[in-house]
KELUM-255759 format. One record per residue (C-alpha): x, y, z; residue in one letter. Coordinates in steps of 0.02 Angstrom, whole numbers, plus 32768, in hexadecimal, padded with zeros to 4 digits. Example, Ala and Ser with C-alpha at 12.3 -4.5 7.8 and 13.67 -1.06 7.14 Angstrom:
BEGIN
82677F1F8186A
82AC7FCB8165S
END
This chain:
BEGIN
AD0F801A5038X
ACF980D75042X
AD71813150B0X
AD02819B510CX
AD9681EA5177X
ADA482855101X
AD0482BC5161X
AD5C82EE51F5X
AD9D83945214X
ADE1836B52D6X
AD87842D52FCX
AD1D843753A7X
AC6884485361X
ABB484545392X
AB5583A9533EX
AA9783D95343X
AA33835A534DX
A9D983815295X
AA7683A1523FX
AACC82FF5266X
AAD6825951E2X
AA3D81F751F6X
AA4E813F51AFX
A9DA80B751BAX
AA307FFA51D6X
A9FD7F7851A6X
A9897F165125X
A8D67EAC511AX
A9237E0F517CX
A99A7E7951E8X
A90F7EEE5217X
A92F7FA85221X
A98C80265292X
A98880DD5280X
AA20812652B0X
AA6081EB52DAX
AB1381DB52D3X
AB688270532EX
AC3682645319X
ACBB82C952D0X
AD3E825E52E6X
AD8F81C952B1X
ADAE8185536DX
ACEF816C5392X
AC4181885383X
ABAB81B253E2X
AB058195539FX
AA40818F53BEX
A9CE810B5383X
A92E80B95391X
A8BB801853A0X
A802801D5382X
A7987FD153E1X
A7A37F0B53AFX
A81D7F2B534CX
A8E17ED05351X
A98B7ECD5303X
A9E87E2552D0X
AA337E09522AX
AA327DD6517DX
AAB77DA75108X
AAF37E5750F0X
AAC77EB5518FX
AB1A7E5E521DX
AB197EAA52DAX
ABDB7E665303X
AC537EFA530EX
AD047F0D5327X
ACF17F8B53A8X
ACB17F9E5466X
AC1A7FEA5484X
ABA1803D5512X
AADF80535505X
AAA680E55582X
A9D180B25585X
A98A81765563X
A8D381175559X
A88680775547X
A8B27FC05579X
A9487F70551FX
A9407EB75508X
A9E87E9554D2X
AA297DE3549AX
AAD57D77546FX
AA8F7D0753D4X
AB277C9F53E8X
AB357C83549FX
AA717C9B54B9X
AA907D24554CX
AA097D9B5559X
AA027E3B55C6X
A97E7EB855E7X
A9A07F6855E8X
A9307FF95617X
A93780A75617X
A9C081015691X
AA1280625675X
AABA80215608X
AAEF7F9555A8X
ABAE7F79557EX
ABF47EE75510X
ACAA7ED954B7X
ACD17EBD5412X
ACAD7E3753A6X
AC057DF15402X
AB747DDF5396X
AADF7E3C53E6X
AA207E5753B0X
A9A17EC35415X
A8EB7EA75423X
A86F7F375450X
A7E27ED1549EX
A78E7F6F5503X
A7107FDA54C4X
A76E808754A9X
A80C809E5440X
A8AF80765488X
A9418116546DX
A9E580D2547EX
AA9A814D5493X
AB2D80DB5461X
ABD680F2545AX
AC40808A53F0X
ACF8808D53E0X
AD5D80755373X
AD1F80A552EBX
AD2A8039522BX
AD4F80A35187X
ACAE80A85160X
AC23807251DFX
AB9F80775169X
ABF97FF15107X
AB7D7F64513EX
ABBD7EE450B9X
AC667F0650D2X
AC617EFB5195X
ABE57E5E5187X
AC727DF3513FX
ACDC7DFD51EBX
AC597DB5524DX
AC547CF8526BX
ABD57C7C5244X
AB6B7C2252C3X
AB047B8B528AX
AA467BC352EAX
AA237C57536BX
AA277C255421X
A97E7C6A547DX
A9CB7C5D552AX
AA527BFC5594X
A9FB7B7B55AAX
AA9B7B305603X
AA427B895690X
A9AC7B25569AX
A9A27A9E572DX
AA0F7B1957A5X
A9CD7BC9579DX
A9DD7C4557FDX
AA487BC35861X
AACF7BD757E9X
AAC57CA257B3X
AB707CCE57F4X
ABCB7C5C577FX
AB557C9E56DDX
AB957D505714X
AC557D17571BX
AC1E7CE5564EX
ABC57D745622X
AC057DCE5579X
AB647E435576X
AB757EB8562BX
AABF7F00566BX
AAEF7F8D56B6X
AA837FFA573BX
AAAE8096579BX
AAE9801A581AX
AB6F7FDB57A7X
ABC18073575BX
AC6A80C9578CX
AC53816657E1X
ACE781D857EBX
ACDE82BA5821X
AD1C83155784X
AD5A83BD57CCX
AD7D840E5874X
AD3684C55871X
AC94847A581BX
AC8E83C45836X
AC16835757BAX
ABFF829957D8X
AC2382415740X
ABDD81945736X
AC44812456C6X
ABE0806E567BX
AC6080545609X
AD308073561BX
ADA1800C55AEX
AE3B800C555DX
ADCB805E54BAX
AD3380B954E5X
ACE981115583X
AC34812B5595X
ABE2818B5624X
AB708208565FX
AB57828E56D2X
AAD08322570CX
AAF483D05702X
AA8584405788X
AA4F84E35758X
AABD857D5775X
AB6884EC576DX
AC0585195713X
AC78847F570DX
AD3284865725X
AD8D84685680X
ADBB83D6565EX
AE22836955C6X
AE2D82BF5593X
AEAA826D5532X
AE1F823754B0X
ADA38282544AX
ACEF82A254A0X
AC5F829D5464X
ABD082FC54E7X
AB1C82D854D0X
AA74832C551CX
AA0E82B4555CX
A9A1834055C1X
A9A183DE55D2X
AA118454558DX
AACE848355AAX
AB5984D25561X
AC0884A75537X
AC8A85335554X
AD4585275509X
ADAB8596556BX
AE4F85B654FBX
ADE585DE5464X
AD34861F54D7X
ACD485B1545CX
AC35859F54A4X
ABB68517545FX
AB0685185487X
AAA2847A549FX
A9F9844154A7X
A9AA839554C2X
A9E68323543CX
AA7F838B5405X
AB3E83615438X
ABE683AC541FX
AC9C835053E8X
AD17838A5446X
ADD4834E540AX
AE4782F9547EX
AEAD838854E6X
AE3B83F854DAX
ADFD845D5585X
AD48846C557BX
ACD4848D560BX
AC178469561FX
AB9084F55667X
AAD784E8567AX
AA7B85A55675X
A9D8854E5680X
A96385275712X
A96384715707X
A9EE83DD56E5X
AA4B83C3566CX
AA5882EC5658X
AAF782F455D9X
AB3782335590X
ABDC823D554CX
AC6481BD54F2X
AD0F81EC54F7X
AD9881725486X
AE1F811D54AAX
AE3681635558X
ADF081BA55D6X
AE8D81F85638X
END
């Protein structure tokens, strides 16, 4: 296995969207993914990818979708059909939705709309080398057949939909569902959290024109990406200032004050991933 940690200089930096490591997963039986990975770190990573129209993920003997790592899918367009081969539980996702599941659960997405699904994800923590596909594969367990649904189910639905819930490993998350918590007092900004564990925090928040957020640290590295709009990250102690448009993102390391401002006239939507914690 490569060690790619060598990479990683731990410096606060802009990551524009056509500067950052493109890498396309996947093979013939797998199908493909196209992925913009956006990290400078060795805690996490954010990243941007896509499903065609018709097209899916699953696996072959090489490419396997069964991580070590938790992971949260913020839907920036599409529909998401998102499935559990093992366990046969299937979610739908669309956009201005999430999707959370924990590590080690095998998990295959379907695109069965008619425009092209753009995923965020943030996955923590991280492997050597995620790129590694035949190294990683050999961690994941076999199953014998994929499971098309939970069929368990049948005979009782919706009758018995509380107690599928309680077994859920795959969490459908909309706005409803997420964490909201203020960040700041002279500025407040709503941040709404869909994923907080013990290893990765995903979450999202809008950034009206003319606002200058408080600053603000986390005991983790931070990723920050721009879903809409555009936005700019300010570091007070060293009055680094890095300027974003759509699609671009900046790493900030843990500890480090930052603070966000919008100069334009419309939102900012901004989907960050911050690893291991939060506060």
């Amino acid at each position: 296995m490569t060690d790619e940690r060598h990479k990683y200089t731990y410096e606060p930096r802009r990551l524009r969207h056509a500067d950052v490591e493109r890498y396309i997963w996947g093979d013939d039986e797998s199908g493909h993914v196209v992925d913009w990975y956006y990290r400078n770190s060795d805690k996490l990573i954010l990243s941007l990818f896509s499903l065609a129209p018709g097209a899916r993920w699953i696996h072959s003997e090489t490419h396997k979708s069964f991580y070590d790592a938790d992971e949260g899918y913020y839907i920036l367009q599409g529909s998401l059909t998102f499935h559990n081969p093992a366990t046969g539980e299937v979610q739908v996702v669309n956009q201005g939705e999430a999707l959370h599941f924990r590590r080690h659960t095998w998990h295959y997405g379907y695109n069965f709309g008619t425009e092209q699904v753009l995923i965020v994800a943030g996955f923590a923590p991280l492997p050597d080398d995620l790129t590694d596909a035949e190294t990683l594969g050999r961690a994941a367990p076999p199953f014998d057949a994929p499971v098309g649904g939970r069929y368990e189910l049948l005979g009782g639905w919706p009758w018995n939909a509380a107690e599928a819930r309680e077994t859920e490993v795959i969490k459908a998350l909309p706005p409803r569902d997420w964490l909201h918590v203020i960040q700041g007092v002279k500025t407040p900004v709503r941040a709404s959290l869909f994923v907080s564990t013990e290893r990765l925090t995903v979450g999202t928040f809008t950034l009206l024109p003319g606002m200058v957020s408080d600053p603000e640290t986390h005991p983790g590295d931070e990723v920050a990406f721009v879903a809409k709009g555009a936005a700019h990250v300010f570091l007070p102690e060293s009055r680094q200032i890095f300027d974003l448009d759509a699609l671009d993102a900046a790493y900030v390391p843990e500890g480090t004050p930052h603070r966000y401002v919008n100069e334009a006239t419309e939102p900012a939507t901004i989907v960050f991933a911050v690893a291991p914690r939060y506060r």
